[in-house]
PDB file of N, CA, C and O in Angstrom:
ATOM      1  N   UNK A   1       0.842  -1.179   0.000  1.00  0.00           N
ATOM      2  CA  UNK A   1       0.000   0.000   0.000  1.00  0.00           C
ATOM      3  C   UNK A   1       0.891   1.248   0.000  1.00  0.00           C
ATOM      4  O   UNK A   1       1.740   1.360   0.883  1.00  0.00           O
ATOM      5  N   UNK A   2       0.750   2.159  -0.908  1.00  0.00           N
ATOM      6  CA  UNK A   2       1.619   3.271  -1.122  1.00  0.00           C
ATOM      7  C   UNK A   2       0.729   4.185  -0.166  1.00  0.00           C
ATOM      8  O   UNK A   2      -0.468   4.052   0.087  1.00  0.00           O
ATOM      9  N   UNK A   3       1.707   5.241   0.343  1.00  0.00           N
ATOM     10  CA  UNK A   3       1.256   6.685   1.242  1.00  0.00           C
ATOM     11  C   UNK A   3       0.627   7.406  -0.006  1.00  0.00           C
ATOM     12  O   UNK A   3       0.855   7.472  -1.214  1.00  0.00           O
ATOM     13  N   UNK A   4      -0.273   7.908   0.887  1.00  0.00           N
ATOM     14  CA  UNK A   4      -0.314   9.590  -0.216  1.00  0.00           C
ATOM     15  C   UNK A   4       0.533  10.674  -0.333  1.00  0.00           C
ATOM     16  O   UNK A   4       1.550  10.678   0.361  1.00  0.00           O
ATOM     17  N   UNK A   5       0.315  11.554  -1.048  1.00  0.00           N
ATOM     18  CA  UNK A   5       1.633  12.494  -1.249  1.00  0.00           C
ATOM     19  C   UNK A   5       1.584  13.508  -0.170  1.00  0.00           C
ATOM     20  O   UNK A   5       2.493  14.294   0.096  1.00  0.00           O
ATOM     21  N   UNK A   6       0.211  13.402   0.546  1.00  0.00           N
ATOM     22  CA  UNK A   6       0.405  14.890   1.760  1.00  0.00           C
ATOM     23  C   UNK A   6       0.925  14.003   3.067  1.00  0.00           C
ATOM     24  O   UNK A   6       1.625  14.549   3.920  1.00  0.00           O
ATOM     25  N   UNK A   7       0.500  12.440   3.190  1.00  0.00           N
ATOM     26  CA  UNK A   7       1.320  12.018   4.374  1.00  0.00           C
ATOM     27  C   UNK A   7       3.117  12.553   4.513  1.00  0.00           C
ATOM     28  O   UNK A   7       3.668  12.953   5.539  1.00  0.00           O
ATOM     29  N   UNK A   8       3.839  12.365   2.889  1.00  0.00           N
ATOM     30  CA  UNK A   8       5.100  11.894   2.888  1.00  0.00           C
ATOM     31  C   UNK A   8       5.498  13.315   3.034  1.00  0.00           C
ATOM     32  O   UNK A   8       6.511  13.545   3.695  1.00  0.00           O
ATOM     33  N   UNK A   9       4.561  14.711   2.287  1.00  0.00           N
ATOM     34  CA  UNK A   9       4.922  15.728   2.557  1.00  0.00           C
ATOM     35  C   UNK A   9       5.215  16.350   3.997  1.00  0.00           C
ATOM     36  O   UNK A   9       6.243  16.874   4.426  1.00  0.00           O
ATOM     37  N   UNK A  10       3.629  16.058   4.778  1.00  0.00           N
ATOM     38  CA  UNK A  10       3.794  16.220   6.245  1.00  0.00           C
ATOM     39  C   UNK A  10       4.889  15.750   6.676  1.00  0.00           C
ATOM     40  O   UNK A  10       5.876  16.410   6.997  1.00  0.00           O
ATOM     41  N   UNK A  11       4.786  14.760   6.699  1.00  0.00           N
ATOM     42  CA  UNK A  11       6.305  13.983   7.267  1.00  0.00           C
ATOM     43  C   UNK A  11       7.519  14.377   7.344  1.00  0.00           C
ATOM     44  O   UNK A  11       8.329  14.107   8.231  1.00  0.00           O
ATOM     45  N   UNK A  12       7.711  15.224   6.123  1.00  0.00           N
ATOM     46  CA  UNK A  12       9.132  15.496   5.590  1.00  0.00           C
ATOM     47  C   UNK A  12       9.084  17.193   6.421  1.00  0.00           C
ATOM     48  O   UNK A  12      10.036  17.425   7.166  1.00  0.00           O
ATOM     49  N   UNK A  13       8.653  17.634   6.361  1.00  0.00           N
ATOM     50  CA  UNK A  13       7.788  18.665   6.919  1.00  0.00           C
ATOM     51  C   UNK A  13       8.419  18.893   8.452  1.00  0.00           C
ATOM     52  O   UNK A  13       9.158  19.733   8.966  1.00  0.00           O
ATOM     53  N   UNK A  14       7.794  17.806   8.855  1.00  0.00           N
ATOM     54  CA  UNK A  14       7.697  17.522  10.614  1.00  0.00           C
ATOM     55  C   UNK A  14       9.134  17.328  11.043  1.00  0.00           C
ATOM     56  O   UNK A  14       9.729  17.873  11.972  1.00  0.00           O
ATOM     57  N   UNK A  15       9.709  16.136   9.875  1.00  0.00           N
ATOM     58  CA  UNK A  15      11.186  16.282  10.197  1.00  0.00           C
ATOM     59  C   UNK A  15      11.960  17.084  10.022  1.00  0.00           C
ATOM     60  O   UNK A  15      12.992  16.953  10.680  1.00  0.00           O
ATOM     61  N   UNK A  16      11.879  18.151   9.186  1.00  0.00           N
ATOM     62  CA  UNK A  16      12.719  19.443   8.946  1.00  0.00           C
ATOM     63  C   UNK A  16      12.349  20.033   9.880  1.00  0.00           C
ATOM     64  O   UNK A  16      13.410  20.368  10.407  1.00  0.00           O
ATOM     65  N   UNK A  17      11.293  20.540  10.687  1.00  0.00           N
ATOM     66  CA  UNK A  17      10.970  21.246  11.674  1.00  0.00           C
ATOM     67  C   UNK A  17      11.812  20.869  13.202  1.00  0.00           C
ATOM     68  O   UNK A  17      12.299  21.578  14.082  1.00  0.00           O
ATOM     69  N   UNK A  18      11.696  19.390  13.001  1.00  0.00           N
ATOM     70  CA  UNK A  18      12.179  19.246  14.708  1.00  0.00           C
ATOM     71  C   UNK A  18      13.857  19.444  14.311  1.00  0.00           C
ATOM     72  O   UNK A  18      14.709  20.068  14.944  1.00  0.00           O
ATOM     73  N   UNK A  19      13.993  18.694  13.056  1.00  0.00           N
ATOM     74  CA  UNK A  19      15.874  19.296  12.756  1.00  0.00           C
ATOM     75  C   UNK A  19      15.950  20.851  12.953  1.00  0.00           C
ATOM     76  O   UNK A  19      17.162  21.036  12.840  1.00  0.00           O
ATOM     77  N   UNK A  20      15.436  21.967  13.158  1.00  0.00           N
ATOM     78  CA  UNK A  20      15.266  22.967  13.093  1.00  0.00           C
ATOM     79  C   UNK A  20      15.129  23.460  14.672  1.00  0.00           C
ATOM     80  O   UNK A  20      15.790  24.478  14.879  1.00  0.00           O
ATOM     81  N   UNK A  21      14.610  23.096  15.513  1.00  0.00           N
ATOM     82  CA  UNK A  21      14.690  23.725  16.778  1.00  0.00           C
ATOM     83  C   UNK A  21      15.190  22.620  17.662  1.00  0.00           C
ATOM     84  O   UNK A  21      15.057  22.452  18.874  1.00  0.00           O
ATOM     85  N   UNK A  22      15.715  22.009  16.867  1.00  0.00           N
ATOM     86  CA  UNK A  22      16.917  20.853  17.713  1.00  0.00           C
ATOM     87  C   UNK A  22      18.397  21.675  17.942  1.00  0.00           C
ATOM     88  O   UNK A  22      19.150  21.727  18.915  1.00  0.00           O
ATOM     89  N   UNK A  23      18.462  22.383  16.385  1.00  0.00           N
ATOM     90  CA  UNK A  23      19.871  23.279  15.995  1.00  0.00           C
ATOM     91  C   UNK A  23      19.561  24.437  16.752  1.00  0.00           C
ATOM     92  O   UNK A  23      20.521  25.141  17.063  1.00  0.00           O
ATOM     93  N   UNK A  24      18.239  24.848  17.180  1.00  0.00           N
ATOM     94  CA  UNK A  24      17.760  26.705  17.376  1.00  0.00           C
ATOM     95  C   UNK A  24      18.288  26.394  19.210  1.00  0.00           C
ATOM     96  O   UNK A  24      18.938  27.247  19.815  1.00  0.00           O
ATOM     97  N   UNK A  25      17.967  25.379  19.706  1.00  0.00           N
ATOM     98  CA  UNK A  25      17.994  25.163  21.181  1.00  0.00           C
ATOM     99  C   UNK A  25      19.386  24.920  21.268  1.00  0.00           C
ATOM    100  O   UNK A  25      20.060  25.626  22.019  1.00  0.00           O
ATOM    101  N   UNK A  26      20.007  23.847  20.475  1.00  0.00           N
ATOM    102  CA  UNK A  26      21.637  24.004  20.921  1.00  0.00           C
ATOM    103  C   UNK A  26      22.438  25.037  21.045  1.00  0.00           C
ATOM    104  O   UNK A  26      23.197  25.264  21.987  1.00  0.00           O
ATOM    105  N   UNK A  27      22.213  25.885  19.760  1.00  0.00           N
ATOM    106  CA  UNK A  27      22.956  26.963  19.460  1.00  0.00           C
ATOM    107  C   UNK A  27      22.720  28.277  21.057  1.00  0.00           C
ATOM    108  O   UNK A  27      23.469  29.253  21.105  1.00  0.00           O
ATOM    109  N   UNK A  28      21.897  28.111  21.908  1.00  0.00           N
ATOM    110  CA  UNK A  28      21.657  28.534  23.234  1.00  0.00           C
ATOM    111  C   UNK A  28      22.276  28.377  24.071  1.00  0.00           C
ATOM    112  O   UNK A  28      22.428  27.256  24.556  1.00  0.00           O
ATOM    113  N   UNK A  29      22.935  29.607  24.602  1.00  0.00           N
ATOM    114  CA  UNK A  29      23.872  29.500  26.186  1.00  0.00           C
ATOM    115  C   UNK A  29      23.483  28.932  26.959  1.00  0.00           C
ATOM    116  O   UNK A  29      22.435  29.518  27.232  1.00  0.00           O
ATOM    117  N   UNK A  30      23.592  27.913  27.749  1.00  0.00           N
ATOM    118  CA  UNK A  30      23.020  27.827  29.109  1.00  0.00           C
ATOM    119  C   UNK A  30      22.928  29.132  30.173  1.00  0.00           C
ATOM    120  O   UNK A  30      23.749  30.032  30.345  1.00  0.00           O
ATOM    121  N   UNK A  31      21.646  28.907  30.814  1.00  0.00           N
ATOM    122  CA  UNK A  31      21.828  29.768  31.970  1.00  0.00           C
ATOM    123  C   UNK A  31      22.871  29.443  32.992  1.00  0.00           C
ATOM    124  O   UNK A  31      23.460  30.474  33.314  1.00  0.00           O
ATOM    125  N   UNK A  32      23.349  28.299  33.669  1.00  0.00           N
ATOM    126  CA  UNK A  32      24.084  28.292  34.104  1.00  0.00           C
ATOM    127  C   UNK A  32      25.241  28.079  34.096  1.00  0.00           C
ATOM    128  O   UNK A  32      25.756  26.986  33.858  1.00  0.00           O
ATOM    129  N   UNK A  33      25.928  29.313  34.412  1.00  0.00           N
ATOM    130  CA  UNK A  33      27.419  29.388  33.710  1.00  0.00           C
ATOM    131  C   UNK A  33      28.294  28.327  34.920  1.00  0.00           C
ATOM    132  O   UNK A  33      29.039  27.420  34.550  1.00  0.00           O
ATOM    133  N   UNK A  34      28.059  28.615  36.217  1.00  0.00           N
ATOM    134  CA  UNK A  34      28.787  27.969  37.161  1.00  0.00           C
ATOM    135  C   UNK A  34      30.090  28.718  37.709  1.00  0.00           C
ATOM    136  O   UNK A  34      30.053  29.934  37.521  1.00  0.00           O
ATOM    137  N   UNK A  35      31.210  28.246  38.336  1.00  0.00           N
ATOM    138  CA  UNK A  35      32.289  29.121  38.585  1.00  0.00           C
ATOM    139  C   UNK A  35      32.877  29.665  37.285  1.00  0.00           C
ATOM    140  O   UNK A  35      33.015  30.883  37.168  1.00  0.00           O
ATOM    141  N   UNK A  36      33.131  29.070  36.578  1.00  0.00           N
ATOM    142  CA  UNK A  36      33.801  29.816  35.298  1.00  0.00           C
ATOM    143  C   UNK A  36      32.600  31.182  35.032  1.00  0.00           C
ATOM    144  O   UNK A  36      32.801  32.348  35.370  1.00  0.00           O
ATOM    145  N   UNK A  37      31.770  30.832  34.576  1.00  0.00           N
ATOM    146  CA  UNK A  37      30.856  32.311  34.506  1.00  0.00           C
ATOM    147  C   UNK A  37      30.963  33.249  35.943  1.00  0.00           C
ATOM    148  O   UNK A  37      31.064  34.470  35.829  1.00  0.00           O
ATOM    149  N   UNK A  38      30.944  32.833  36.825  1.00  0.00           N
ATOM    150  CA  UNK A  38      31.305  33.320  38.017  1.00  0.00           C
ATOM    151  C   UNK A  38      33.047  34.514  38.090  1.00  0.00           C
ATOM    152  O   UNK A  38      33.313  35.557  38.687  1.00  0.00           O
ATOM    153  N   UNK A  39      33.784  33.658  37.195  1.00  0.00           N
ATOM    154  CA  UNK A  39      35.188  33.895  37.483  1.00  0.00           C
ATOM    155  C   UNK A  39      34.783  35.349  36.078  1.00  0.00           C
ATOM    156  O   UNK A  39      34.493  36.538  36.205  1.00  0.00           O
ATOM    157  N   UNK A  40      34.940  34.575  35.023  1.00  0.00           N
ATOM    158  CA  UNK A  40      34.576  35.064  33.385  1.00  0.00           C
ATOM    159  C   UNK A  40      34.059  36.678  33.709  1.00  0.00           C
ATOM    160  O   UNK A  40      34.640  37.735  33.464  1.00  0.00           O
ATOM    161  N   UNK A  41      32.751  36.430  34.347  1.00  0.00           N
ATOM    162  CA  UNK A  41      31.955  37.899  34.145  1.00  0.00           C
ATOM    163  C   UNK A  41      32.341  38.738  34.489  1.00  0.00           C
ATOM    164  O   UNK A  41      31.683  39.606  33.915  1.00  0.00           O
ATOM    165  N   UNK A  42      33.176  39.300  35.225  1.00  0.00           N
ATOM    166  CA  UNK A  42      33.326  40.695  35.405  1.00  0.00           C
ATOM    167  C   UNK A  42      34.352  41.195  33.510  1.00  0.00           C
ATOM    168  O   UNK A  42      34.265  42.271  32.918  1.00  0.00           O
ATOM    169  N   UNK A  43      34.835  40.475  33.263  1.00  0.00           N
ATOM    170  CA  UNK A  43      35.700  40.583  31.962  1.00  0.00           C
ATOM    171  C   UNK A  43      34.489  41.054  31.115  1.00  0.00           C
ATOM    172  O   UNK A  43      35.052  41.648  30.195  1.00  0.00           O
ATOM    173  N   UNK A  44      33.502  41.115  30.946  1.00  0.00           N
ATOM    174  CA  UNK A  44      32.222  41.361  29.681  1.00  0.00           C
ATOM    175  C   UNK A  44      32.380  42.804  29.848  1.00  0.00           C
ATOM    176  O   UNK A  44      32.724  43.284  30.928  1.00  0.00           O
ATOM    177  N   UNK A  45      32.128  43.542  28.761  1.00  0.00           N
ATOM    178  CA  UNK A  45      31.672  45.012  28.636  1.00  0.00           C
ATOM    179  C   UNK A  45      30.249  45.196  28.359  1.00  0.00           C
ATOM    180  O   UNK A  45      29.495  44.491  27.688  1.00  0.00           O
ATOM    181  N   UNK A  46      30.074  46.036  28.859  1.00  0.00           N
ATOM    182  CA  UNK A  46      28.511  46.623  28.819  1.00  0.00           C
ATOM    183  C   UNK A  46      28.060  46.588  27.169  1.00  0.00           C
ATOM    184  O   UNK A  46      26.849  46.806  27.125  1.00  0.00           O
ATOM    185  N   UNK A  47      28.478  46.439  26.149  1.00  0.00           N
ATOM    186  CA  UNK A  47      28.235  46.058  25.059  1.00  0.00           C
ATOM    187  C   UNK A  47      27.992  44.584  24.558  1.00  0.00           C
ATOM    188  O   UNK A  47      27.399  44.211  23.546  1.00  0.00           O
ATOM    189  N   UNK A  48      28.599  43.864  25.520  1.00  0.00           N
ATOM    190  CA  UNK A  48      28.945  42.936  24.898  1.00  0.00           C
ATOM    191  C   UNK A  48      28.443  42.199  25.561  1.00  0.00           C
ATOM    192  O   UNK A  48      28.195  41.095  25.075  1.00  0.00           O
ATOM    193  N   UNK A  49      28.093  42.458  26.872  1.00  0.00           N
ATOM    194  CA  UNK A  49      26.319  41.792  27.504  1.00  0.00           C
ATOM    195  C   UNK A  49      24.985  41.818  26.943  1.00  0.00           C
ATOM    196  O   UNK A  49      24.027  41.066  27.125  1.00  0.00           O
ATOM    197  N   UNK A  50      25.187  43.250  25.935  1.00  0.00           N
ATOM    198  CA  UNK A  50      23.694  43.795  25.904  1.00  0.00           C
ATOM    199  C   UNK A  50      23.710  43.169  24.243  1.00  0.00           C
ATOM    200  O   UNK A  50      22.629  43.328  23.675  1.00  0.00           O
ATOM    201  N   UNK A  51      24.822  42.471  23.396  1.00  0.00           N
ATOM    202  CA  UNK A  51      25.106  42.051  22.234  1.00  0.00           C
ATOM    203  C   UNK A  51      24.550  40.638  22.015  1.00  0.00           C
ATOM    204  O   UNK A  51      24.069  40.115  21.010  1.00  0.00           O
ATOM    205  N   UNK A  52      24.822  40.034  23.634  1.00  0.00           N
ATOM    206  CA  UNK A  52      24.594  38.643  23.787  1.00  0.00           C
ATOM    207  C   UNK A  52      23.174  38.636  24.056  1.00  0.00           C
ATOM    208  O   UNK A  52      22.383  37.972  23.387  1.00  0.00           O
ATOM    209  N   UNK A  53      22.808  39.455  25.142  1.00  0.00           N
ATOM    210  CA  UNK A  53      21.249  39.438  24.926  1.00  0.00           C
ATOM    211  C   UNK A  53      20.014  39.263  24.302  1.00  0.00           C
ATOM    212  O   UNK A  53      18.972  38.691  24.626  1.00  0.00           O
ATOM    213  N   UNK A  54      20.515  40.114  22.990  1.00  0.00           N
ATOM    214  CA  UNK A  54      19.782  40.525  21.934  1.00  0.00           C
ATOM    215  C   UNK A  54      19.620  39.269  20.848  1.00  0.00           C
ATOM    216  O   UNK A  54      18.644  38.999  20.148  1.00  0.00           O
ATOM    217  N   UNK A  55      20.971  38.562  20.951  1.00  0.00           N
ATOM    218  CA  UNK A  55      21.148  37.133  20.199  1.00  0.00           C
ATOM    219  C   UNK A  55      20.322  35.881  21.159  1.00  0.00           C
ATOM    220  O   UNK A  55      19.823  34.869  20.668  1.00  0.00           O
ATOM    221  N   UNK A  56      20.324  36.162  22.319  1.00  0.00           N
ATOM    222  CA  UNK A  56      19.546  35.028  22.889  1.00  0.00           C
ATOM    223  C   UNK A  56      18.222  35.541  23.052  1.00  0.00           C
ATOM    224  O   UNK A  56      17.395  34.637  23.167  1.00  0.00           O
ATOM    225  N   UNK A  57      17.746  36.708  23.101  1.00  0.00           N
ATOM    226  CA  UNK A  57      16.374  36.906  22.831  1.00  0.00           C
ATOM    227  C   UNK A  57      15.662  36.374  21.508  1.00  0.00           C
ATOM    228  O   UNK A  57      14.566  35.833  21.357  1.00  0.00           O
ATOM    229  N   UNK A  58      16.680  36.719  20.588  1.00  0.00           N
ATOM    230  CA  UNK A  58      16.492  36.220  19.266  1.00  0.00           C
ATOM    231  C   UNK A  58      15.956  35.160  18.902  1.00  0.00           C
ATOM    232  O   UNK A  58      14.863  34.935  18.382  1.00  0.00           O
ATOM    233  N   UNK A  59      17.565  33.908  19.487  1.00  0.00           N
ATOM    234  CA  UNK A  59      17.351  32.551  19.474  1.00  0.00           C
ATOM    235  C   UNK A  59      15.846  31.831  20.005  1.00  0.00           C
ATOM    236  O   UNK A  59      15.174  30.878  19.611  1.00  0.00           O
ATOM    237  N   UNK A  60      15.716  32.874  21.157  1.00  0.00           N
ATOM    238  CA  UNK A  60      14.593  32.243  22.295  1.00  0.00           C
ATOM    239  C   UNK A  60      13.138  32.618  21.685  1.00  0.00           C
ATOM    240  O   UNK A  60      12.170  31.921  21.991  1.00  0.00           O
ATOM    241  N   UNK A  61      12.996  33.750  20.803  1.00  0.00           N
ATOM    242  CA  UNK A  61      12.021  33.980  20.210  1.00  0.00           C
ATOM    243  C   UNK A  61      11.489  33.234  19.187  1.00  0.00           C
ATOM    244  O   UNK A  61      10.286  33.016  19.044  1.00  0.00           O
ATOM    245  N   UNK A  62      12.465  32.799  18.396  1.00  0.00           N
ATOM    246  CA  UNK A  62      12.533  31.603  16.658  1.00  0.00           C
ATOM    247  C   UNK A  62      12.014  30.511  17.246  1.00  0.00           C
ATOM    248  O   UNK A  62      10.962  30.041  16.811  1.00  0.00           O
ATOM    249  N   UNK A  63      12.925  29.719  18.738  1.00  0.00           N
ATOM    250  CA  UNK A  63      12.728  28.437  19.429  1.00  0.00           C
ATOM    251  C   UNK A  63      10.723  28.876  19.923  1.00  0.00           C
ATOM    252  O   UNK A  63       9.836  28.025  19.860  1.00  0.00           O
ATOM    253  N   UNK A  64      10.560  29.899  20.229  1.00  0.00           N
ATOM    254  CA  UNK A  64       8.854  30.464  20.499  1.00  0.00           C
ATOM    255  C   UNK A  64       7.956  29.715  19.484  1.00  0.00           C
ATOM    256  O   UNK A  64       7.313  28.698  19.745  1.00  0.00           O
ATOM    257  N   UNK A  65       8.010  30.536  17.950  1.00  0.00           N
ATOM    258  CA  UNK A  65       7.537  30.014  17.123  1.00  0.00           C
ATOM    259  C   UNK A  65       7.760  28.835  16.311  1.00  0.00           C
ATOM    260  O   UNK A  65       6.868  28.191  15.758  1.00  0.00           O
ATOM    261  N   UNK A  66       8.909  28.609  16.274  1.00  0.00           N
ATOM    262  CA  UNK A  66       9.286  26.825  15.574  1.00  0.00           C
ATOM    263  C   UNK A  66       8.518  26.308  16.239  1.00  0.00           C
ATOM    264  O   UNK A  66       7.558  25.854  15.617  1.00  0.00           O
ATOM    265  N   UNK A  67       8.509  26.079  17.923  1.00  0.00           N
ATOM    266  CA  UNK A  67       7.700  25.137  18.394  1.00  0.00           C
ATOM    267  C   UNK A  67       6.419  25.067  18.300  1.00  0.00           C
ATOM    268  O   UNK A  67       5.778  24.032  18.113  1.00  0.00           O
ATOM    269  N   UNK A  68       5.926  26.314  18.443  1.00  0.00           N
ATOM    270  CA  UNK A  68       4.492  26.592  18.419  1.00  0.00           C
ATOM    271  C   UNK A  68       4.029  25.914  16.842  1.00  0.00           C
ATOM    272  O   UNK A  68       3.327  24.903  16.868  1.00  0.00           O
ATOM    273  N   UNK A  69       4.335  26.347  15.839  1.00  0.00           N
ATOM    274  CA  UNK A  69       4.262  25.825  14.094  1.00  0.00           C
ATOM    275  C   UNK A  69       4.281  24.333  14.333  1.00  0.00           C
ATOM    276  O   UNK A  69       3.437  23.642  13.763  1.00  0.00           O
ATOM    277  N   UNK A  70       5.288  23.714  15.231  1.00  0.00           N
ATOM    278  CA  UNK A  70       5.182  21.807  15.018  1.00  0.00           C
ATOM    279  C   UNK A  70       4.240  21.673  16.232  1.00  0.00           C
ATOM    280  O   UNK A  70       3.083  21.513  15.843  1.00  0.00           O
ATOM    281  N   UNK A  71       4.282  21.677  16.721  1.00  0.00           N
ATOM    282  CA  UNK A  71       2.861  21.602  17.544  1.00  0.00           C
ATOM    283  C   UNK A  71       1.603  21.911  17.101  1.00  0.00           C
ATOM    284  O   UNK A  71       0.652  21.288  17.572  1.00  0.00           O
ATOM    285  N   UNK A  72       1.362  23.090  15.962  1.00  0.00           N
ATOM    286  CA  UNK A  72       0.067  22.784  15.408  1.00  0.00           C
ATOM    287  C   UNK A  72      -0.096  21.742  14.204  1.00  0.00           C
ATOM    288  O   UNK A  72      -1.118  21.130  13.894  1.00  0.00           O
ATOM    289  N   UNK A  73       1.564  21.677  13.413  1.00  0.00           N
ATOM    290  CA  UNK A  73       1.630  21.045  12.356  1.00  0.00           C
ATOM    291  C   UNK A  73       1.200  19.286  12.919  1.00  0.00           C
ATOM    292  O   UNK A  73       0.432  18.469  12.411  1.00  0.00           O
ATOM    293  N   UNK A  74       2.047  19.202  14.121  1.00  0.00           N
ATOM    294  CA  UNK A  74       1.425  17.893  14.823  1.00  0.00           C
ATOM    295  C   UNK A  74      -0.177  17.429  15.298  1.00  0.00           C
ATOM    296  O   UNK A  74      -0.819  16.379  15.275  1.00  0.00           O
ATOM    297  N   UNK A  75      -0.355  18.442  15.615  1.00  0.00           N
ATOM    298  CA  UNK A  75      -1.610  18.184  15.670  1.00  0.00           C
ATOM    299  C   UNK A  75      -2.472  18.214  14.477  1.00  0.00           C
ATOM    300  O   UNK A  75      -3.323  17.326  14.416  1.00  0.00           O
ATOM    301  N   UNK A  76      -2.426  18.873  13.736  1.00  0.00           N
ATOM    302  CA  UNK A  76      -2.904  19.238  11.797  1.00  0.00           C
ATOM    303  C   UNK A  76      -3.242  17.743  11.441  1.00  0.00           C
ATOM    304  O   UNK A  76      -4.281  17.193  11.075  1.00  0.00           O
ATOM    305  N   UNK A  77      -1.632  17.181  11.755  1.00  0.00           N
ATOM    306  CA  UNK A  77      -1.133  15.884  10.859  1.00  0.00           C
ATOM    307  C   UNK A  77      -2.246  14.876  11.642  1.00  0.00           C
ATOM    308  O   UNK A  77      -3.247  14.401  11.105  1.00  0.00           O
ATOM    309  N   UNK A  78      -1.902  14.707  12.786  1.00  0.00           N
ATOM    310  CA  UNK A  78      -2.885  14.011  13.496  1.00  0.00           C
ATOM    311  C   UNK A  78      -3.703  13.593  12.791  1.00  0.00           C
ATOM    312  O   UNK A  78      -3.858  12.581  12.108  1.00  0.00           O
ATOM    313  N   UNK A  79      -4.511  14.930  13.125  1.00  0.00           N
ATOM    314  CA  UNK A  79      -6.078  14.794  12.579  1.00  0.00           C
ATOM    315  C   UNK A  79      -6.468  14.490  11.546  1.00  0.00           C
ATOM    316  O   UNK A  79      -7.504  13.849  11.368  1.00  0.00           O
ATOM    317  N   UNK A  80      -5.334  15.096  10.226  1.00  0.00           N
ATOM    318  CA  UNK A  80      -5.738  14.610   8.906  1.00  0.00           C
ATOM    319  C   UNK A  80      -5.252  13.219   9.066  1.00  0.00           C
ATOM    320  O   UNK A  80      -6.116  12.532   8.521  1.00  0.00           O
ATOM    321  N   UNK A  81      -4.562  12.642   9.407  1.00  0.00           N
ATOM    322  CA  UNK A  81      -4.488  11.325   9.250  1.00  0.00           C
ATOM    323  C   UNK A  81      -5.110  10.243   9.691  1.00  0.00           C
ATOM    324  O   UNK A  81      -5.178   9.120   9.192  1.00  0.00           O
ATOM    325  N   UNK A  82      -5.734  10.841  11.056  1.00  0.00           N
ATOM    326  CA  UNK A  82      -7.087   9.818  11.317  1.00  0.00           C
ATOM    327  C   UNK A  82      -8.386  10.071  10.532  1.00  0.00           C
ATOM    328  O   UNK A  82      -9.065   9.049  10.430  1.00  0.00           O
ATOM    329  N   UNK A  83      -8.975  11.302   9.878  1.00  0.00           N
ATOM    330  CA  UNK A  83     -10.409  11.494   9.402  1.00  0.00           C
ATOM    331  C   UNK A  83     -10.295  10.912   8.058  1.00  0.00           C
ATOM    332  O   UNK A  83     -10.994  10.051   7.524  1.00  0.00           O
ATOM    333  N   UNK A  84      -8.836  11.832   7.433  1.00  0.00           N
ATOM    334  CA  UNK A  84      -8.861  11.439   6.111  1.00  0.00           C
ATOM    335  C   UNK A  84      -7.572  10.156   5.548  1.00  0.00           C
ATOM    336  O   UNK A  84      -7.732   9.788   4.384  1.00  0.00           O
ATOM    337  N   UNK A  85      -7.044   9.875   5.886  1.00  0.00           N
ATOM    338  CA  UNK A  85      -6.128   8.877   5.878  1.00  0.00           C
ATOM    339  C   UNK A  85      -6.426   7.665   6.329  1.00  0.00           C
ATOM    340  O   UNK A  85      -5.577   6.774   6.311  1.00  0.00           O
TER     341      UNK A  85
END
Protein backbone atom coordinates (compact mmCIF):
# COMPACT_ATOMS: atom_id res chain seq x y z
CA UNK A 1 0.00 0.00 0.00
CA UNK A 2 1.62 3.27 -1.12
CA UNK A 3 1.26 6.69 1.24
CA UNK A 4 -0.31 9.59 -0.22
CA UNK A 5 1.63 12.49 -1.25
CA UNK A 6 0.41 14.89 1.76
CA UNK A 7 1.32 12.02 4.37
CA UNK A 8 5.10 11.89 2.89
CA UNK A 9 4.92 15.73 2.56
CA UNK A 10 3.79 16.22 6.24
CA UNK A 11 6.31 13.98 7.27
CA UNK A 12 9.13 15.50 5.59
CA UNK A 13 7.79 18.66 6.92
CA UNK A 14 7.70 17.52 10.61
CA UNK A 15 11.19 16.28 10.20
CA UNK A 16 12.72 19.44 8.95
CA UNK A 17 10.97 21.25 11.67
CA UNK A 18 12.18 19.25 14.71
CA UNK A 19 15.87 19.30 12.76
CA UNK A 20 15.27 22.97 13.09
CA UNK A 21 14.69 23.72 16.78
CA UNK A 22 16.92 20.85 17.71
CA UNK A 23 19.87 23.28 15.99
CA UNK A 24 17.76 26.70 17.38
CA UNK A 25 17.99 25.16 21.18
CA UNK A 26 21.64 24.00 20.92
CA UNK A 27 22.96 26.96 19.46
CA UNK A 28 21.66 28.53 23.23
CA UNK A 29 23.87 29.50 26.19
CA UNK A 30 23.02 27.83 29.11
CA UNK A 31 21.83 29.77 31.97
CA UNK A 32 24.08 28.29 34.10
CA UNK A 33 27.42 29.39 33.71
CA UNK A 34 28.79 27.97 37.16
CA UNK A 35 32.29 29.12 38.59
CA UNK A 36 33.80 29.82 35.30
CA UNK A 37 30.86 32.31 34.51
CA UNK A 38 31.30 33.32 38.02
CA UNK A 39 35.19 33.90 37.48
CA UNK A 40 34.58 35.06 33.39
CA UNK A 41 31.96 37.90 34.14
CA UNK A 42 33.33 40.69 35.40
CA UNK A 43 35.70 40.58 31.96
CA UNK A 44 32.22 41.36 29.68
CA UNK A 45 31.67 45.01 28.64
CA UNK A 46 28.51 46.62 28.82
CA UNK A 47 28.23 46.06 25.06
CA UNK A 48 28.95 42.94 24.90
CA UNK A 49 26.32 41.79 27.50
CA UNK A 50 23.69 43.79 25.90
CA UNK A 51 25.11 42.05 22.23
CA UNK A 52 24.59 38.64 23.79
CA UNK A 53 21.25 39.44 24.93
CA UNK A 54 19.78 40.52 21.93
CA UNK A 55 21.15 37.13 20.20
CA UNK A 56 19.55 35.03 22.89
CA UNK A 57 16.37 36.91 22.83
CA UNK A 58 16.49 36.22 19.27
CA UNK A 59 17.35 32.55 19.47
CA UNK A 60 14.59 32.24 22.30
CA UNK A 61 12.02 33.98 20.21
CA UNK A 62 12.53 31.60 16.66
CA UNK A 63 12.73 28.44 19.43
CA UNK A 64 8.85 30.46 20.50
CA UNK A 65 7.54 30.01 17.12
CA UNK A 66 9.29 26.82 15.57
CA UNK A 67 7.70 25.14 18.39
CA UNK A 68 4.49 26.59 18.42
CA UNK A 69 4.26 25.82 14.09
CA UNK A 70 5.18 21.81 15.02
CA UNK A 71 2.86 21.60 17.54
CA UNK A 72 0.07 22.78 15.41
CA UNK A 73 1.63 21.05 12.36
CA UNK A 74 1.43 17.89 14.82
CA UNK A 75 -1.61 18.18 15.67
CA UNK A 76 -2.90 19.24 11.80
CA UNK A 77 -1.13 15.88 10.86
CA UNK A 78 -2.88 14.01 13.50
CA UNK A 79 -6.08 14.79 12.58
CA UNK A 80 -5.74 14.61 8.91
CA UNK A 81 -4.49 11.32 9.25
CA UNK A 82 -7.09 9.82 11.32
CA UNK A 83 -10.41 11.49 9.40
CA UNK A 84 -8.86 11.44 6.11
CA UNK A 85 -6.13 8.88 5.88
Amino acid sequence: MQMPFYQILLGAVLIITSIIIVVIVLLQQSRQAGLSGAVAGGAETFFGKNKGRTIEAKLARITKFVAIFFFILTIGAALIFNYIG
